[in-house]
Backbone as JSON Lines, residues from 0, in Angstrom:
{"i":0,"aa":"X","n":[89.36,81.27,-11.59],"ca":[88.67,82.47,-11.17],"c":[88.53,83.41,-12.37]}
{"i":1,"aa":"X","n":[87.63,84.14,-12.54],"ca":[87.19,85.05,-13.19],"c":[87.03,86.1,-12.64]}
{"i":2,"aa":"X","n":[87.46,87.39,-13.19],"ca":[87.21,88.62,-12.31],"c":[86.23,89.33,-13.46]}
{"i":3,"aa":"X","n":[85.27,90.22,-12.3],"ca":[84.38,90.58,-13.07],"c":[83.72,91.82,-12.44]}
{"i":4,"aa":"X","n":[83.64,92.82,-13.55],"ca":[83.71,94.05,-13.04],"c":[82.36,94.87,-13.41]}
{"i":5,"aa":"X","n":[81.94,95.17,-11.8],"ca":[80.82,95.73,-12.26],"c":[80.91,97.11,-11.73]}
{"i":6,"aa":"X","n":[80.54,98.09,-12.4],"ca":[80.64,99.89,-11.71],"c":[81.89,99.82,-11.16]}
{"i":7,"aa":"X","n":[82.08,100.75,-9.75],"ca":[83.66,100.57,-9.83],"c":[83.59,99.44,-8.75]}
{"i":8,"aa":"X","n":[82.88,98.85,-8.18],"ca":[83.75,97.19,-7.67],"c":[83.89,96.18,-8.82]}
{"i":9,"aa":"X","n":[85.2,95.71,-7.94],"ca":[85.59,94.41,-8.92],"c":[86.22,93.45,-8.17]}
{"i":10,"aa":"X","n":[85.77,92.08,-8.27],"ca":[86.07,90.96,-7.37],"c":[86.13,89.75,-8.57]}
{"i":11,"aa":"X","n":[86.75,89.14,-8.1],"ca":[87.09,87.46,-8.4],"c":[85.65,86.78,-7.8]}
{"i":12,"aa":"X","n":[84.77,85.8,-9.07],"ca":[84.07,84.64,-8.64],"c":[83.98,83.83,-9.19]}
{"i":13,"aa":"X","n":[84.66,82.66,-8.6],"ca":[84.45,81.5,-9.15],"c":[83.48,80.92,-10.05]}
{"i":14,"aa":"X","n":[84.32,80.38,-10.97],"ca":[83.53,79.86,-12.02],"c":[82.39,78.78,-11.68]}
{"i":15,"aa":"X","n":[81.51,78.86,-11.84],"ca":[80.63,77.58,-11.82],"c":[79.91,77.58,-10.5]}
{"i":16,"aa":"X","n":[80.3,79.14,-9.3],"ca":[79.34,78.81,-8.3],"c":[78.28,79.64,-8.21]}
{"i":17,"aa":"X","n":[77.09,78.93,-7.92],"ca":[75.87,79.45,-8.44],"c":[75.31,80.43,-7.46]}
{"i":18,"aa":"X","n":[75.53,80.53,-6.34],"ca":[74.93,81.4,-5.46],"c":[75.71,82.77,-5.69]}
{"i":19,"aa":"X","n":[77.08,83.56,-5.57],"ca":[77.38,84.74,-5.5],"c":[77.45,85.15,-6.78]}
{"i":20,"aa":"X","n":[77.57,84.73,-7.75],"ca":[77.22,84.99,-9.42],"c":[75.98,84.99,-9.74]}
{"i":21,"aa":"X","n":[75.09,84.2,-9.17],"ca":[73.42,84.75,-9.34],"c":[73.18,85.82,-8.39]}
{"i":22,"aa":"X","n":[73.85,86.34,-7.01],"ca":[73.59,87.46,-6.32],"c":[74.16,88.81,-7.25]}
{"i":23,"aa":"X","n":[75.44,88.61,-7.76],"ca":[75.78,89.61,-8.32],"c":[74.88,89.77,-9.92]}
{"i":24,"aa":"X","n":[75.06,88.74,-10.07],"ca":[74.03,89.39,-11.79],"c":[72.87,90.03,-10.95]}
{"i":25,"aa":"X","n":[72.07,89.51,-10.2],"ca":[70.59,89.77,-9.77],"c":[71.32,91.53,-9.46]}
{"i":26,"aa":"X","n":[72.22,92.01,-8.88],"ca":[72.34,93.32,-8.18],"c":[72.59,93.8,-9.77]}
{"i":27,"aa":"X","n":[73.45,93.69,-10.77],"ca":[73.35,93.79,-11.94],"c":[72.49,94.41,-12.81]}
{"i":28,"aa":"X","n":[71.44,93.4,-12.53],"ca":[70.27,93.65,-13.34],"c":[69.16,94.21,-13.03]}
{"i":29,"aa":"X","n":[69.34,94.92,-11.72],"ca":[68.38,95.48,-11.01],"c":[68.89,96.65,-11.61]}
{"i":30,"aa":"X","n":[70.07,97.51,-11.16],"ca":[70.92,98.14,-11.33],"c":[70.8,98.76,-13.11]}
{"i":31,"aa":"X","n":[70.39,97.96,-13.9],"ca":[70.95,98.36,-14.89],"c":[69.72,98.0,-16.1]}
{"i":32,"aa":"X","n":[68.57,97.37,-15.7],"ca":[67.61,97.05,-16.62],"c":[66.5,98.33,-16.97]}
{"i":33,"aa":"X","n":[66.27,99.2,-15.8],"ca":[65.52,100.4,-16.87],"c":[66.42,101.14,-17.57]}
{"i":34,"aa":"X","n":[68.22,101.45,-17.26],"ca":[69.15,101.87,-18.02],"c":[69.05,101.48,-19.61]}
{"i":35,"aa":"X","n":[69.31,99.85,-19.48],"ca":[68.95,99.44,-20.89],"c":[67.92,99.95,-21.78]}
{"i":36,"aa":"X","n":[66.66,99.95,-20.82],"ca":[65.66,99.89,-21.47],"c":[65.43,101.61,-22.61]}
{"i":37,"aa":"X","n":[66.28,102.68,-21.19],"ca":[66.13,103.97,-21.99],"c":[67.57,103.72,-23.11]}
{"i":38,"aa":"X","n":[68.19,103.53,-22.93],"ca":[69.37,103.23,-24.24],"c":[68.61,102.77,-25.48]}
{"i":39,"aa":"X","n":[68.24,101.65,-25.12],"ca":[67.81,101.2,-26.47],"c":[66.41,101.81,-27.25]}
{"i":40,"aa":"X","n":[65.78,102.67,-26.59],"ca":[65.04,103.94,-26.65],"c":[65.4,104.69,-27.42]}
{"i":41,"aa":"X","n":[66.6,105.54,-27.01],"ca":[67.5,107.11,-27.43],"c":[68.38,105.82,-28.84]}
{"i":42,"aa":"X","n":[68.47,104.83,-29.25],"ca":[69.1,104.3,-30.43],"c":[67.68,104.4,-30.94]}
{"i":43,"aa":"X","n":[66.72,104.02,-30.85],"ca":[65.7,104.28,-31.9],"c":[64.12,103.77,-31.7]}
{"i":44,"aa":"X","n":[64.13,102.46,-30.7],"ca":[63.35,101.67,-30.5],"c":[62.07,102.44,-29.65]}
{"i":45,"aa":"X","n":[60.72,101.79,-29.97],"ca":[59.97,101.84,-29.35],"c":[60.01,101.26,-27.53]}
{"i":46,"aa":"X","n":[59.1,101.7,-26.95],"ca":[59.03,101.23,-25.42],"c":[59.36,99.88,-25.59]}
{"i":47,"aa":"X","n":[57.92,99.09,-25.98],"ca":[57.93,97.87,-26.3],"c":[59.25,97.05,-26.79]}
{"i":48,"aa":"X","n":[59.34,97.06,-27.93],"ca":[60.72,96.5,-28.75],"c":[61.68,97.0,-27.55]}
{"i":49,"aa":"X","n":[62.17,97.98,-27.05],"ca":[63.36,98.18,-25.94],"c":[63.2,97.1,-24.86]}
{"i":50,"aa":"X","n":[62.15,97.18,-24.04],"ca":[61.77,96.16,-23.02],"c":[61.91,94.76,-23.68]}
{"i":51,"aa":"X","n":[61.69,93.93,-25.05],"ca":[61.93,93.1,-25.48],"c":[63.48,93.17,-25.72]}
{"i":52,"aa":"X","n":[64.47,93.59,-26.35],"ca":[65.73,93.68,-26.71],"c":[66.3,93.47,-25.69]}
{"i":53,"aa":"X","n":[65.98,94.07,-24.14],"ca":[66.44,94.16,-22.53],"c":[66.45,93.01,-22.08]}
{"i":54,"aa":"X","n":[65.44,92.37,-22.39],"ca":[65.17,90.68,-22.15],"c":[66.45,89.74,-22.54]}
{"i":55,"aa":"X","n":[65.95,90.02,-23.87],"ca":[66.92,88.86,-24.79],"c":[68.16,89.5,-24.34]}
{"i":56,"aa":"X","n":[68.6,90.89,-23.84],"ca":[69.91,90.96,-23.89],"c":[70.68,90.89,-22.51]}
{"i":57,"aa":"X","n":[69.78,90.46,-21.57],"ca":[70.08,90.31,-20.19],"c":[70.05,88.53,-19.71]}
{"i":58,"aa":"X","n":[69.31,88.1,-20.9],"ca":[69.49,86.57,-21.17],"c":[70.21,86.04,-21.43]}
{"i":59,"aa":"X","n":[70.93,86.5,-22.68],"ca":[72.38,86.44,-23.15],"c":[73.36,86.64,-21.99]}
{"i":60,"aa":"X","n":[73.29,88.11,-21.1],"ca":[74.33,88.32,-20.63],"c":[74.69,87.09,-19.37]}
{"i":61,"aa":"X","n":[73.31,86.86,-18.9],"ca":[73.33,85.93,-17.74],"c":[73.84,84.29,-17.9]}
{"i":62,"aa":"X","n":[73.83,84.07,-19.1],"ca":[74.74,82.84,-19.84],"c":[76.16,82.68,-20.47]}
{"i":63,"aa":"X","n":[76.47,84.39,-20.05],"ca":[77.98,83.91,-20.76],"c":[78.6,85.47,-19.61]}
{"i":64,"aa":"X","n":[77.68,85.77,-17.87],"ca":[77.88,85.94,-17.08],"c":[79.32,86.07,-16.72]}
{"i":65,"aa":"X","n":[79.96,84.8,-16.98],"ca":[81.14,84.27,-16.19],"c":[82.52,84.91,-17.06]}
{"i":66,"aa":"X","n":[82.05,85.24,-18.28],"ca":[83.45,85.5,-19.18],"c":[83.02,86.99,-19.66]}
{"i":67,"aa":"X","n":[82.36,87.62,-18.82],"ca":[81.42,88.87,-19.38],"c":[82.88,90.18,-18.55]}
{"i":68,"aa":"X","n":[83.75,90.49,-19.45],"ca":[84.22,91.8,-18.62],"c":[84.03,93.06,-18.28]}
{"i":69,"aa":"X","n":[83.43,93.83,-19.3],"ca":[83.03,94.84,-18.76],"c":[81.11,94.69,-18.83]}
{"i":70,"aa":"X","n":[80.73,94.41,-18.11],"ca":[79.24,93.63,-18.01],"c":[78.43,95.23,-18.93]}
{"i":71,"aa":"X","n":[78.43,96.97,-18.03],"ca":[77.52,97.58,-18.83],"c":[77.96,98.47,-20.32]}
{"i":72,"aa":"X","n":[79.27,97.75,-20.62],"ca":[79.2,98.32,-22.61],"c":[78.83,96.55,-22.97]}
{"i":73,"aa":"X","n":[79.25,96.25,-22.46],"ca":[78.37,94.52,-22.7],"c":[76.94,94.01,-23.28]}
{"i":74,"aa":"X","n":[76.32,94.5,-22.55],"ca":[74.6,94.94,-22.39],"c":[74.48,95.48,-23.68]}
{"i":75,"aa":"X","n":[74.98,96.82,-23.34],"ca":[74.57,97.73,-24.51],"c":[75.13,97.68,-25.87]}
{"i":76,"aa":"X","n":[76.61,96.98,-26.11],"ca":[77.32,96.44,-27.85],"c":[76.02,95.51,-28.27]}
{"i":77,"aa":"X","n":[75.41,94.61,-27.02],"ca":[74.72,93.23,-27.6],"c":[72.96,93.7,-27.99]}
{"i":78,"aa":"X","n":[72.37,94.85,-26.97],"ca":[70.89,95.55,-27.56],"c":[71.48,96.27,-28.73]}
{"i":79,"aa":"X","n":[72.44,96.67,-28.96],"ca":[72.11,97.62,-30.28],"c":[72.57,96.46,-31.53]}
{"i":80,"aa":"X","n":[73.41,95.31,-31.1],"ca":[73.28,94.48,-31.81],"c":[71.52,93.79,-32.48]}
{"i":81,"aa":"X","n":[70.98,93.69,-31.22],"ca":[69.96,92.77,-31.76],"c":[68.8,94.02,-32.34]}
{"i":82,"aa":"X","n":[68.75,95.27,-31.86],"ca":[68.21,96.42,-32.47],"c":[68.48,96.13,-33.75]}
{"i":83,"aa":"X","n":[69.52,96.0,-34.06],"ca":[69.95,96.44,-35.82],"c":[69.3,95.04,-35.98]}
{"i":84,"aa":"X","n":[68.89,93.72,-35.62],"ca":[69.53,92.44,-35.87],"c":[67.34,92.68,-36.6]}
{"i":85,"aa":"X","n":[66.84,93.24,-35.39],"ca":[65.21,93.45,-34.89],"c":[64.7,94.23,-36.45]}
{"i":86,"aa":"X","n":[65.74,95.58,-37.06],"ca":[65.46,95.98,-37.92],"c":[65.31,95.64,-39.03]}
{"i":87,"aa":"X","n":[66.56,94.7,-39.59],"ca":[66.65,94.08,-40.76],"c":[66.04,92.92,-40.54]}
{"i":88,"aa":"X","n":[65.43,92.06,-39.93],"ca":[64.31,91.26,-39.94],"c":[63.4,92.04,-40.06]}
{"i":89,"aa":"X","n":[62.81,93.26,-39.91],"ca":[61.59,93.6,-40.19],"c":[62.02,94.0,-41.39]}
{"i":90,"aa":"X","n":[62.87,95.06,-42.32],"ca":[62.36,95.18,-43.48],"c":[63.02,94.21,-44.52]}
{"i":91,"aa":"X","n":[63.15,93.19,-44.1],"ca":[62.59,91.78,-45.21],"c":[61.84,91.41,-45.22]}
{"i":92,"aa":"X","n":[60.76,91.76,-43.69],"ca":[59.01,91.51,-43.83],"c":[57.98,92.42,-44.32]}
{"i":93,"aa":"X","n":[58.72,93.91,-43.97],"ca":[57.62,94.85,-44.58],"c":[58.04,95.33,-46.0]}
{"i":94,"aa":"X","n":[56.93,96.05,-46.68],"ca":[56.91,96.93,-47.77],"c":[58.18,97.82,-47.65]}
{"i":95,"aa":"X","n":[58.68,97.94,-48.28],"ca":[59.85,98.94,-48.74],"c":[59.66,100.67,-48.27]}
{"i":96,"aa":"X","n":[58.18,100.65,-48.51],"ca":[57.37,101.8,-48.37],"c":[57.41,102.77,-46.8]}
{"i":97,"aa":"X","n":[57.97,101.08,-46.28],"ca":[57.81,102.08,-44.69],"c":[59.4,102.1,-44.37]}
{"i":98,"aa":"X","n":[59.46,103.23,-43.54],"ca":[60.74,103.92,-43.1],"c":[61.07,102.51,-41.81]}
{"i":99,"aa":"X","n":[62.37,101.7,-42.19],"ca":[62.51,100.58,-40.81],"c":[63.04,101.87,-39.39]}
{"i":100,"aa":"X","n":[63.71,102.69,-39.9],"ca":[64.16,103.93,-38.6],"c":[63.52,104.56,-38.39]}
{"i":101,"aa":"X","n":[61.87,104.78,-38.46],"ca":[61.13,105.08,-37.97],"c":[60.98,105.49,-36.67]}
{"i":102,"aa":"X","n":[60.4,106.29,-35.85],"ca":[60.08,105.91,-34.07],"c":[59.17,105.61,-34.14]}
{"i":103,"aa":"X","n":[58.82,104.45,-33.22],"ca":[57.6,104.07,-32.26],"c":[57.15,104.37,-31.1]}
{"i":104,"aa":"X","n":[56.47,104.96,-30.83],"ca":[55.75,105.73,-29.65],"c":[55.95,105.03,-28.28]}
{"i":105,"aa":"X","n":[56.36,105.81,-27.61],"ca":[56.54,104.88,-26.21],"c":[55.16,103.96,-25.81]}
{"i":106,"aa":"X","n":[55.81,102.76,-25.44],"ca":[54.32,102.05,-25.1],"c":[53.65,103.03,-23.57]}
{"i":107,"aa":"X","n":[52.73,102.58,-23.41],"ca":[51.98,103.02,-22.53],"c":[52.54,102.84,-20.66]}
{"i":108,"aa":"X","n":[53.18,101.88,-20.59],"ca":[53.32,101.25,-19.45],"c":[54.9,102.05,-19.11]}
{"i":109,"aa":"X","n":[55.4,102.09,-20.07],"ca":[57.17,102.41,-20.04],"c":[56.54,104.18,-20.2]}
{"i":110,"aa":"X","n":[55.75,104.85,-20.59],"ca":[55.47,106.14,-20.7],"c":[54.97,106.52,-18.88]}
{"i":111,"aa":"X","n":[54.46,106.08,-18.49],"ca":[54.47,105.79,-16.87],"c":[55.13,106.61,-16.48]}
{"i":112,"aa":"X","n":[56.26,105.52,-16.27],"ca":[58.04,106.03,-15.97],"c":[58.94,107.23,-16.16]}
{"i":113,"aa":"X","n":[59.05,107.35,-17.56],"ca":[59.34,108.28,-18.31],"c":[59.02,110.01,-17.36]}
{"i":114,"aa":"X","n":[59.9,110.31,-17.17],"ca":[59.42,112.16,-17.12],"c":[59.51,112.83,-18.19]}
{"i":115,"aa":"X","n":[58.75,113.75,-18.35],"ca":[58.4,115.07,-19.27],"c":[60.1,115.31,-20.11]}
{"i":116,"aa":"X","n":[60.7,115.6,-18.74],"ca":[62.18,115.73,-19.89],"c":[62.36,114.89,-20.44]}
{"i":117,"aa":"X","n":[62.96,113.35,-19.7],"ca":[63.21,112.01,-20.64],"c":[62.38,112.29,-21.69]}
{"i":118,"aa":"X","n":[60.97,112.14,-21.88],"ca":[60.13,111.99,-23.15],"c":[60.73,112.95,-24.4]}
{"i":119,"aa":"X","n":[61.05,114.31,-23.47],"ca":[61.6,115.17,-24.56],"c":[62.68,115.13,-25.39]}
{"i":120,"aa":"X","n":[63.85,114.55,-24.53],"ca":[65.11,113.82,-24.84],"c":[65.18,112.82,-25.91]}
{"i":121,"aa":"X","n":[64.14,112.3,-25.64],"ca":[63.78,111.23,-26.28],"c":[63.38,111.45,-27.65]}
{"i":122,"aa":"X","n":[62.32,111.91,-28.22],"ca":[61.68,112.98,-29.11],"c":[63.02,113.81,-30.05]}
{"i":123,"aa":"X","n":[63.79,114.71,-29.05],"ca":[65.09,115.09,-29.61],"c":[66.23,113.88,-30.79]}
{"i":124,"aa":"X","n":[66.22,112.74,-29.96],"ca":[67.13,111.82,-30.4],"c":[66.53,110.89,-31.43]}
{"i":125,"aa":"X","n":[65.16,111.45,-31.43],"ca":[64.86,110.66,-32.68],"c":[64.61,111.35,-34.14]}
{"i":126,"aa":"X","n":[65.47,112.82,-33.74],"ca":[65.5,113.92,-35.18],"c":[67.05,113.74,-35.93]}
{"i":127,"aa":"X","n":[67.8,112.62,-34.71],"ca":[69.18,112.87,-35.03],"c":[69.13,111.77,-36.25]}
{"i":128,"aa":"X","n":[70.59,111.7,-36.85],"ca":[70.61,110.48,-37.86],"c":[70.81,109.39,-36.53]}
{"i":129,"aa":"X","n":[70.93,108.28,-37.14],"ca":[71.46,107.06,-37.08],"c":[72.81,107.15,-35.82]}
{"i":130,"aa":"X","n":[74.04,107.35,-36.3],"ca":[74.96,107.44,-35.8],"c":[75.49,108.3,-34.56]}
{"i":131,"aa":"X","n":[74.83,109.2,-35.01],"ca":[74.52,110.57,-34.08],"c":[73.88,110.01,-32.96]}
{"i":132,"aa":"X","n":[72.61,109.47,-33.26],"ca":[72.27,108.93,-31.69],"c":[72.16,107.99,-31.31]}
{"i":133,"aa":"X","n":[73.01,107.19,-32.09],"ca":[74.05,106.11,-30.95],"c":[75.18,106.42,-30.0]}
{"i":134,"aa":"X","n":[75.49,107.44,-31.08],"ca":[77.12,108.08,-29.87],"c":[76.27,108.85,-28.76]}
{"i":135,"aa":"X","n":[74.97,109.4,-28.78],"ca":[74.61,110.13,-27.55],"c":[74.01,109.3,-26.91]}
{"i":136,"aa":"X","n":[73.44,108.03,-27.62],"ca":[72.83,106.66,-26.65],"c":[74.3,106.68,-25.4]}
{"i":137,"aa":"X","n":[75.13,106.43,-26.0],"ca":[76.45,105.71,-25.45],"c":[76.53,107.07,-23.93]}
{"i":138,"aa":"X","n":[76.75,108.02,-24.63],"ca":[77.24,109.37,-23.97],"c":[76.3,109.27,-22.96]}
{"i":139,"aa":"X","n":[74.95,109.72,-23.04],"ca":[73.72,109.78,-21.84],"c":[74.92,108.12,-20.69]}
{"i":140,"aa":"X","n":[74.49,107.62,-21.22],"ca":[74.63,106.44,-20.21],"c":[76.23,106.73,-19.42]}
{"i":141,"aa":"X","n":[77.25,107.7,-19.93],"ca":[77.89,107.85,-18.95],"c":[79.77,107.43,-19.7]}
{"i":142,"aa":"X","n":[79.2,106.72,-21.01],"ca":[80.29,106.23,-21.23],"c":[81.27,107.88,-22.22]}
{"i":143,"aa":"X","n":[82.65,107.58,-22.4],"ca":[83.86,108.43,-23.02],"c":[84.01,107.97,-24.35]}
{"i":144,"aa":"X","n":[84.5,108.89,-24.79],"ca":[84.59,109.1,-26.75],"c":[85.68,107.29,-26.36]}
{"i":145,"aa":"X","n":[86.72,107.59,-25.9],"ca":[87.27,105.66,-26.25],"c":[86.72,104.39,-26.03]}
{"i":146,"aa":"X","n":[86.01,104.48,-24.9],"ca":[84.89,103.23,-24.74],"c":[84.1,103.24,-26.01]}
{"i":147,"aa":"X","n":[83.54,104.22,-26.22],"ca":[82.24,104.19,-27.44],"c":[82.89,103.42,-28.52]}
{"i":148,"aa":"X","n":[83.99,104.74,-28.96],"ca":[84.75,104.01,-29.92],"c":[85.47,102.29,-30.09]}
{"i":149,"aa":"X","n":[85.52,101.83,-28.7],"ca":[85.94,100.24,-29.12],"c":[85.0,99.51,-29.2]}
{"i":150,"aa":"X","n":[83.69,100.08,-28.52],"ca":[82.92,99.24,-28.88],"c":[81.63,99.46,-29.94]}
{"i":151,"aa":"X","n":[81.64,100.34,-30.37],"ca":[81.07,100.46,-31.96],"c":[82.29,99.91,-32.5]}
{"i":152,"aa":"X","n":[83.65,100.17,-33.05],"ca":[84.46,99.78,-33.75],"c":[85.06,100.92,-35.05]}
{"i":153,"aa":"X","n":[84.6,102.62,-34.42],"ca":[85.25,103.39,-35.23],"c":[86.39,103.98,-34.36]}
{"i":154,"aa":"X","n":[87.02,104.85,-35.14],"ca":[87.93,105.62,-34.15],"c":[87.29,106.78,-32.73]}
{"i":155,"aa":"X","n":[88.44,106.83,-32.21],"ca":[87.7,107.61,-31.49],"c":[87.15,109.5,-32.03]}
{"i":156,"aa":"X","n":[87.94,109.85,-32.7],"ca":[87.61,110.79,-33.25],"c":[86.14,111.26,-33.82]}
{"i":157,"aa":"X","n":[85.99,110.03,-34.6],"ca":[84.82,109.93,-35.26],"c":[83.78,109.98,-34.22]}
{"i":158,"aa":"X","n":[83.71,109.53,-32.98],"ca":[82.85,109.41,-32.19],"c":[82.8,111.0,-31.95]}
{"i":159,"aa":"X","n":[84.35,111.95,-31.37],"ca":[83.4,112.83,-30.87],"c":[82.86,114.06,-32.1]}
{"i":160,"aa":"X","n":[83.28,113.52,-33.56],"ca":[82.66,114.16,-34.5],"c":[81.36,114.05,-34.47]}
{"i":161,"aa":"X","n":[80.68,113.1,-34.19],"ca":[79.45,112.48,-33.95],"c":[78.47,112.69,-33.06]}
{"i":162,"aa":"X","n":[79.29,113.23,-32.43],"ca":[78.75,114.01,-30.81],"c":[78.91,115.37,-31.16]}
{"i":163,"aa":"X","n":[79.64,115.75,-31.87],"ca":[79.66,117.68,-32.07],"c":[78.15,117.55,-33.28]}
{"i":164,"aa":"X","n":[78.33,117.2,-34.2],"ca":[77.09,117.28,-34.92],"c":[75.86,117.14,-34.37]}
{"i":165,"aa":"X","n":[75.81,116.0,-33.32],"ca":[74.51,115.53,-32.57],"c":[74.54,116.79,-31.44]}
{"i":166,"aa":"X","n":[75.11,117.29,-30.97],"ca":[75.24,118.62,-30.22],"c":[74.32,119.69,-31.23]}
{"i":167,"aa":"X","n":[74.95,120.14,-32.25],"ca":[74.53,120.89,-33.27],"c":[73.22,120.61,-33.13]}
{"i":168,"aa":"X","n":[72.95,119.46,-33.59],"ca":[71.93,119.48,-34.34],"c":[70.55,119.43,-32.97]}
{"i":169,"aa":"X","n":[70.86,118.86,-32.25],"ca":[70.41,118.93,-31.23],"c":[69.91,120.43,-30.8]}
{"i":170,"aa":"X","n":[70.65,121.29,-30.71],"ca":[70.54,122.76,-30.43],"c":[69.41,123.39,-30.92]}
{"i":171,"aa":"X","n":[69.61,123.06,-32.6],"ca":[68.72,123.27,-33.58],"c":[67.37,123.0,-33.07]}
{"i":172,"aa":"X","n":[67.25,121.52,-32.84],"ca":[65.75,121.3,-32.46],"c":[65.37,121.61,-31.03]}
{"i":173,"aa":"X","n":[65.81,122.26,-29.87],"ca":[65.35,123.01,-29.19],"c":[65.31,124.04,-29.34]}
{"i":174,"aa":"X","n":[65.54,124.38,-30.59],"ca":[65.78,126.16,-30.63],"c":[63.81,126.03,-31.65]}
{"i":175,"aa":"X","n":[63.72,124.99,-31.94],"ca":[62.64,124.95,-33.0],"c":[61.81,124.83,-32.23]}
{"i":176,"aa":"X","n":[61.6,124.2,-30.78],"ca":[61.02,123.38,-29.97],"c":[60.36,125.02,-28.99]}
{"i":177,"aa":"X","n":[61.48,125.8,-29.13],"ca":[61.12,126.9,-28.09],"c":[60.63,127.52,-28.75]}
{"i":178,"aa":"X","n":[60.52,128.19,-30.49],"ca":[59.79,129.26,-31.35],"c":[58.48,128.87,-31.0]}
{"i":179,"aa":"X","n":[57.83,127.41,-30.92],"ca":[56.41,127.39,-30.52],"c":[55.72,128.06,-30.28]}
């Protein structure tokens, strides 16, 4: 048996049976696939590239399902994995010239969805550095300065240093956002 914990239920399912482990991923991934999709958003990604990363990273999760413990920092250690993985394959393809941390404009279809605030949120987190808005990727979604921290792999401190600056700085650009 494998126990496997999703939100706050947590139950034992047998390894290898295909019906209540495909019911529970399926509630899973219902549950948790536009989540992904804005995470890997607020880390840096375009609509597009997010909805692709969500794929591959809900593909992954659904194949190694059975040994998966905490299923949603799971999700999200493995998109910002293949984010970074998405970046440095592109700038070994492009010119040097272009910024790889760039933003890409929400695609059209995922802009839909999106409300006026999200978009703005969004917009905000892409003035932060790097680090900064990963720890508020993490934070929005619900997770604590020690989760973040084990699963990026710094201390926890550093995380909520990371979060006071991204606070800061954050402030800043609504304060710029309102002089308009």
């Amino acid at each position: 048996m494998v126990t496997v914990t999703v939100g706050p239920e947590a139950g034992a399912v047998p390894v290898g049976s295909g019906g209540p482990r495909n019911v529970e991923f399926a509630q899973f991934f219902r549950a948790e696939h536009s989540k992904l999709i804005r995470f890997v958003m607020a880390t840096g990604a375009g609509g597009d590239e997010a909805a692709e990363i969500a794929q591959v990273t809900f593909v992954k999760a659904f194949e190694s399902w059975d040994v998966i413990r905490v299923p949603r920092a799971w999700i999200r250690r493995v998109a910002a994995n293949e984010l970074t993985a998405a970046r440095q394959a592109a700038r070994r393809q492009t010119p040097h010239a272009t910024l790889p941390d760039a933003p890409v404009p929400v695609s059209t279809a995922l802009a839909v969805e999106l409300t006026e605030e999200a978009r703005q949120v969004l917009a905000a987190l892409q003035e932060l550095p790097p680090r900064q808005r990963q720890v508020m990727a993490w934070i929005i979604d619900g997770f604590g300065a020690t989760e973040i921290a084990r699963e990026l792999g710094v201390s926890p401190e550093s995380v909520r240093q990371s979060y006071a600056k991204a606070r800061k700085n954050l402030g800043r650009f609504y304060g710029r956002r309102k002089k308009r």
